[in-house]
N, C-alpha and C positions, 0 to 999 in steps of 0.2 A: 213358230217354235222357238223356245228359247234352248239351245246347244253350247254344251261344254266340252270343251276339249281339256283332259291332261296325260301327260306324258314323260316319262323320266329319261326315254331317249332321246329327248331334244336338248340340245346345246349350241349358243352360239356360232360354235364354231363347228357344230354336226353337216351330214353330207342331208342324204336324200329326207330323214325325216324332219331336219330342218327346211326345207325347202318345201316339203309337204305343207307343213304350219304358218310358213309364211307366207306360200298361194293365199291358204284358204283364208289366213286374217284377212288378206287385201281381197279376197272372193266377200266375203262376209261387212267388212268396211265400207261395203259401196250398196249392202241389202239390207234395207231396213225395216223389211217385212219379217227378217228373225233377227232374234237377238244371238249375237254369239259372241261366249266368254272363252280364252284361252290362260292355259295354267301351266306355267314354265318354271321349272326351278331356278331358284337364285340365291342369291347371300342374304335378301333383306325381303320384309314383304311391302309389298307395295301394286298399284295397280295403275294404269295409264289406257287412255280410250284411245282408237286408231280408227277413225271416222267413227259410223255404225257401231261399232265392235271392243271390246275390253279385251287386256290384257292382263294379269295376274300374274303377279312372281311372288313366288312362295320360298319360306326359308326351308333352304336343301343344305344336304351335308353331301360336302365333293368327296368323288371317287375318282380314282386312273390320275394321270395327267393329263388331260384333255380337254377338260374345261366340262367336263360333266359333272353333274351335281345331283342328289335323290330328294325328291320327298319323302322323308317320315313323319310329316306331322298330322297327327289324324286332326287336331283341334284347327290346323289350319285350314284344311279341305274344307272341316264342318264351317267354317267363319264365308269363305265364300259362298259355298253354297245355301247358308241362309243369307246373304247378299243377294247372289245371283237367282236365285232361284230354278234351277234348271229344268226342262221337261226331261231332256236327253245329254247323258255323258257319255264323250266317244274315250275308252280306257287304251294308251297305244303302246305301253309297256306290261309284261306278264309279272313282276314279281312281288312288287307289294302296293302294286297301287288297285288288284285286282280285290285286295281283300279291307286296305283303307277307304276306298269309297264308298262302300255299301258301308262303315263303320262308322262314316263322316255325314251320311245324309241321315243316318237315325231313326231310322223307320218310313222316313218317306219315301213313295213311290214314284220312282225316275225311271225311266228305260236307260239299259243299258248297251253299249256295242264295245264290242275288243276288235281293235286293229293288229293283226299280224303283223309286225314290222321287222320281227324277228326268228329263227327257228334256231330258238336258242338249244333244245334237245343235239340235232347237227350241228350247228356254227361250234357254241362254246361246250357244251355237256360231254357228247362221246371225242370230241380233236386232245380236251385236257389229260384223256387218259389213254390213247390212243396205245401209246405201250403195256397197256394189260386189257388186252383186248375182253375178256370174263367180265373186269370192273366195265369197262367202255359201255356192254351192253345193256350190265343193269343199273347203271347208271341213267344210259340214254333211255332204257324203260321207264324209268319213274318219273324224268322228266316231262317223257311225251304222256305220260298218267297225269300229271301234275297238270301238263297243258290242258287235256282234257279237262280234266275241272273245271279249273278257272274259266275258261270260256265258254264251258256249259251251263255256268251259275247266270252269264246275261243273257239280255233277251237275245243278241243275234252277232256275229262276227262278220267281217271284216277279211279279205283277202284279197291282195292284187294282182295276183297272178292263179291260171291254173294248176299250178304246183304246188301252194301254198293250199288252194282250198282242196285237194287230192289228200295229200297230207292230216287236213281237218276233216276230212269226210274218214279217213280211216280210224279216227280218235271217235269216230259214232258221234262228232257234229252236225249237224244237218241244219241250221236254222244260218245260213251263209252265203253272202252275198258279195259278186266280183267288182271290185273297185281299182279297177289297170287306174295307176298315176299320169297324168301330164306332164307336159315340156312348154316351157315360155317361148313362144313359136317367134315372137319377137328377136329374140336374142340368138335361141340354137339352132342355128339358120346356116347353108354353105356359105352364103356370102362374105361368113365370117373370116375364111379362109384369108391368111397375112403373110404374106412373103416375108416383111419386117419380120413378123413375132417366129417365124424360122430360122432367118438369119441371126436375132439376138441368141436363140439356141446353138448355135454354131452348127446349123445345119446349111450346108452348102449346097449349092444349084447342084442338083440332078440327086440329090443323098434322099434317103426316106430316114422319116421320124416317125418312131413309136412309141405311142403314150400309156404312162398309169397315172392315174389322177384318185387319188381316197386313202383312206383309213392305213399306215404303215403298219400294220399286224399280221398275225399270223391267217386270220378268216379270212381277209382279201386278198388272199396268195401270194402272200412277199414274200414269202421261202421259195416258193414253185418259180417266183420269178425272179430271183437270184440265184437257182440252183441250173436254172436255163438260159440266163444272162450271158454266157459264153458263145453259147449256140445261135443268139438273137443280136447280138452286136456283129459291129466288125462289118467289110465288105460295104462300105456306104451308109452305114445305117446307125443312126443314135436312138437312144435310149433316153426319153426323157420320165424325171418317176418327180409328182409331186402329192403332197402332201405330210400328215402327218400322224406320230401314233409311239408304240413301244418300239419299234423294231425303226424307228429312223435313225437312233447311230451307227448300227449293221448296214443300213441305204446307205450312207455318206461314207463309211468305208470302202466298201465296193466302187462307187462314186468314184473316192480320190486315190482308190486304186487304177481305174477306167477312165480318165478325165477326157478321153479323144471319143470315148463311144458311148458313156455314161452320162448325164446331167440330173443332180439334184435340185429339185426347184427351190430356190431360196423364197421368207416370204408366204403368210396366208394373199389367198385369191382372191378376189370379188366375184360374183356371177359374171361378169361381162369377157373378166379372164378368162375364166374357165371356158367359157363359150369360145372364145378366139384360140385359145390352144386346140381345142380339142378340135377344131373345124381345119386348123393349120395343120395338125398330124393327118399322116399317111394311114395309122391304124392306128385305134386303139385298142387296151386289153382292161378286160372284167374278167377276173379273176377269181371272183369267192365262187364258190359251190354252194353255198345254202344262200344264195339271194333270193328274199321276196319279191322281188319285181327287179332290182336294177336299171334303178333313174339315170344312173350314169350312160348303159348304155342303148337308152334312147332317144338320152339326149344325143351323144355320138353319133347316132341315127339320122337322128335328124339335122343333123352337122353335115350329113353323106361323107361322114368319115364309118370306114368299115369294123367293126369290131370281133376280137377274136376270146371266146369264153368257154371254161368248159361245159360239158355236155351234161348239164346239171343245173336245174335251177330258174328263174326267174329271166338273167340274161341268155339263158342257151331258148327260153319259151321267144323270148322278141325275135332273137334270129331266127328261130325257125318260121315263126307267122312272119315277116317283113323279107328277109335275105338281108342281104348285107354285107354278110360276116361267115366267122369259120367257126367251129367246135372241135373241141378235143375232151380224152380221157381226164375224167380229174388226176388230179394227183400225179399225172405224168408228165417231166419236164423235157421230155426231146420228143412227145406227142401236142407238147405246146411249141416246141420249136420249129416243128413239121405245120402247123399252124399258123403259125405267123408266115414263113415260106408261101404256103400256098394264096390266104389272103393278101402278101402285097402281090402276087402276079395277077389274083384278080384283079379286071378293070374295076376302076372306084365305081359306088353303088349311082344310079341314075338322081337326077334331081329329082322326079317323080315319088322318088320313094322319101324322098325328104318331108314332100307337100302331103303326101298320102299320111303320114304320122303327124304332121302339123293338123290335118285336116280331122285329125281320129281324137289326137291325144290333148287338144290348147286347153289349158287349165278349169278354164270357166265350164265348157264342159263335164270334164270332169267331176266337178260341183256340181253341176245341177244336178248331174246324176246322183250324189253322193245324197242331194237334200232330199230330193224323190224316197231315194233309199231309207231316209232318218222317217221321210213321215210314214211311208209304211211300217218301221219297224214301230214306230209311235202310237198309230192308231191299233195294229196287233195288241201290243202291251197293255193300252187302257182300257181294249175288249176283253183282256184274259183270253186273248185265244193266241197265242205266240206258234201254236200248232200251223196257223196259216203261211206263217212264213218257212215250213221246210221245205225241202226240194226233192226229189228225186236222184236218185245215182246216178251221177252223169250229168247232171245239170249242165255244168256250168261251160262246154264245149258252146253248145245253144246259144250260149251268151252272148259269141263272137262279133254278132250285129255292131256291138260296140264300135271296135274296128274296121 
C-alpha cells in the first residue's frame, strides 16, 4: 500500500497527535513493504526521507501561539500527491483539510479515512458560548451535523476510544473502526520513578506530588484546576503544572502567588522528561472532558502512577477498563478535590497493571493493527462495496480483545 498521512493538528511542539505521527513514521521507516508519506505543516515546502518513509512540509499559515500552522493550499496537496501517488489518505483534522483533499487529488480515486482526534462540537463549539446556553446548543447542533458530513463523505473513520466511536454512531456513521493509541513501553515504565527529579521539585521526603503535564487552556481544565487549587495544596503536597498554551500567564500567577505548594514547570520537555516526571509524581490529573482517548493518561498508567479524571471521556474509558485511578463530576471543583483525596490514600496501582498496558498498548502493535485496518478499508473501496465495512450497533464493546 502506498499511505498518506496529513493533519493540521500536528505541531512540533503538539501533545498526543504529535506523538501519534512520530510512532507511526518510525512504525513506517523500518517497513518497506508500504510506502508511507507524511504531510505536516510548515513555513516552507520542502520534503526529507526517514528510512523507508517521507516526510512533507507544506507551506501553512500559523494560528494561536503555539507553534501551530494550517494548510490552505489546495495546489500544494495536489503537487504531492501527483508525487506521491497515494492508494490511501488517513485525514486527522475536520476543518478544511476534509474538503481540500478530495479538491487536490482531482478526480482520482484514493480511499479515504478521518481520524477523530478531536470532538470539536464539545471541546471548543458549545464551552465558547457556554453563557447563552439557546446559542451553545444550536451551535453544538451544526457542528455535530457538519461532523457528520465530513466523515460520511470517506470511505471509513477512525476512533480510539469507545466514546468517540458512540458519539459517531449517533451521527448515523457506521463504516468505523476502534484504533486505542500506544505507549513507548521503553520509556513509560515505573522504573522511571526519581527521588532526584522530586527533590529538584522541592518536594520533600514523605510530601506527595501532583502532576498536570498538557495544553494551558481552558479544554484541559486549567480553570477547574485552579478553581480547586486551594483545596488540592497545602498539608504536604505540591502541585506541579507543566506545560504550555493561553492561559500560562494566569498559571504563573497563581504559581508566584503559591511558591511553597505550587510549581510552574520552566522549559519545553523531551519525551524522556516527561516519562520521569510523570512516573516520579504520586498522581496525576487529565483534566479535559472531551478526550478522545488521552495518551497522557496511559501513559501515566503505565508509569503506575494513578490518575484522577473526570467521568467523561476517553481518560475516564482507560480507568475504568484498567483501575488505577479516581473520577469525578466534570465541571466540579471540590468533586475534583474529593478526588484527589481519595486517590492518594489509594495504595499506588500494582506493577502488573503497568506490564498488562505495555503488553496491550507498544506502539508496533498498534500499527499493525492500524495497517490490517487500511487494507480492509482498501480493498472495500476498489470493490465498490464500502457497505462491507459497516458494523452493527454495539460493535465496538466486542472489540475489547484488543486489550
Amino acid at each position: 500500500m502506498r499511505i498518506c498521512d496529513v493533519n493540521n493538528f500536528y505541531s512540533p511542539t503538539g501533545g498526543g497527535v504529535r506523538v501519534y505521527h512520530e510512532r507511526k513514521l518510525e512504525y513506517f521507516a523500518e517497513r518497506p513493504q508500504h510506502a508511507y508519506a507524511l504531510l505536516v505543516p510548515g513555513e516552507r515546502e520542502a520534503v526529507r526521507r526517514v528510512g523507508h518513509a517521507l516526510v512533507y512540509e507544506l507551506p501553512a499559515r500559523p494560528i494561536g501561539g503555539a507553534g501551530y500552522r494550517v494548510i490552505t493550499s489546495r495546489r500544494a496537496l495536489a503537487r504531492v500527491f501527483r508525487d506521491f501517488a497515494p492508494d490511501l489518505i488517513e485525514i486527522g483534522s475536520p476543518y478544511l483539510l476534509p474538503w481540500l483533499v478530495p479538491a487536490a487529488l482531482g478526480g482520482r480515486d484514493v480511499a479515504t479515512v478521518g481520524f477523530v482526534h478531536a470532538d470539536y462540537p464539545g471541546t471548543y463549539v458549545e464551552p465558547a458560548l457556554a453563557r447563552l446556553p439557546a446559542l451553545a446548543a444550536l451551535a453544538g447542533g451544526l457542528a455535530r451535523r457538519h461532523m457528520g458530513l465530513i466523515y460520511r463523505r470517506m470511505s471509513a473513520t477512525f476512533g480510539a476510544s469507545e466514546h468517540v466511536l458512540r458519539r459517531l454512531g449517533a451521527l448515523g456513521l457506521d463504516r468505523l473502526f476502534h484504533t486505542p493509541l500506544g505507549v513507548e513501553t521503553e520509556r513509560f515504565r515505573p522504573s522511571r520513578r526519581s527521588q532526584a527529579t522530586r527533590a529538584r521539585l522541592g518536594v520533600a521526603q514523605g510530601d506527595q506530588l501532583i502532576l498536570f503535564i498538557g495544553r494551558l487552556s481552558a479544554e484541559k481544565g486549567v480553570d477547574l484546576l485552579l478553581a480547586a487549587s486551594p483545596q488540592i495544596v497545602g498539608a504536604r503536597r505540591r502541585l506541579v503544572i507543566a506545560g504550555h498554551g493561553p492561559q500560562r500567564a494566569r498559571v504563573a500567577a497563581v504559581s508566584a502567588a503559591n511558591p511553597d505548594a505550587i510549581t510552574l514547570h520552566e522549559g519545553p520537555l523531551s519525551r524522556d522528561e516527561v516519562a520521569e516526571l510523570i512516573a516520579s509524581a504520586d498522581l496525576f490529573l487529565a483534566l479535559g472532558a472531551h478526550e478522545t482517548f488521552s495518551l497522557t493518561t496511559l501513559e501515566a498508567l503505565a508509569c503506575g502512577t494513578p490518575v484522577v479524571a473526570p467521568a467523561a471521556g476517553g481518560a475516564a474509558e482507560l480507568i475504568d477498563r484498567y483501575g488505577g485511578g479516581r473520577t469525578f463530576h466534570p465541571g466540579d471543583s471540590a468533586a475534583l478535590a474529593a478526588a484527589i483525596d481519595r486517590a492518594l490514600a489509594d495504595p499506588r496501582p500494582e506493577p502488573a497493571l503497568a506490564e498488562r498496558i505495555a503488553a496491550a498498548h507498544a506502539w508496533p502493535a498498534v500499527f499493525d493493527r492500524i495497517t490490517r485496518f487500511y487494507q480492509t478499508i482498501l480493498d472495500a473501496h476498489r470493490a465498490r462495496a464500502l457497505s462491507r465495512l459497516r458494523a452493527p450497533a454495539g460493535w465496538w464493546p466486542a472489540d475489547a480483545s484488543f486489550f
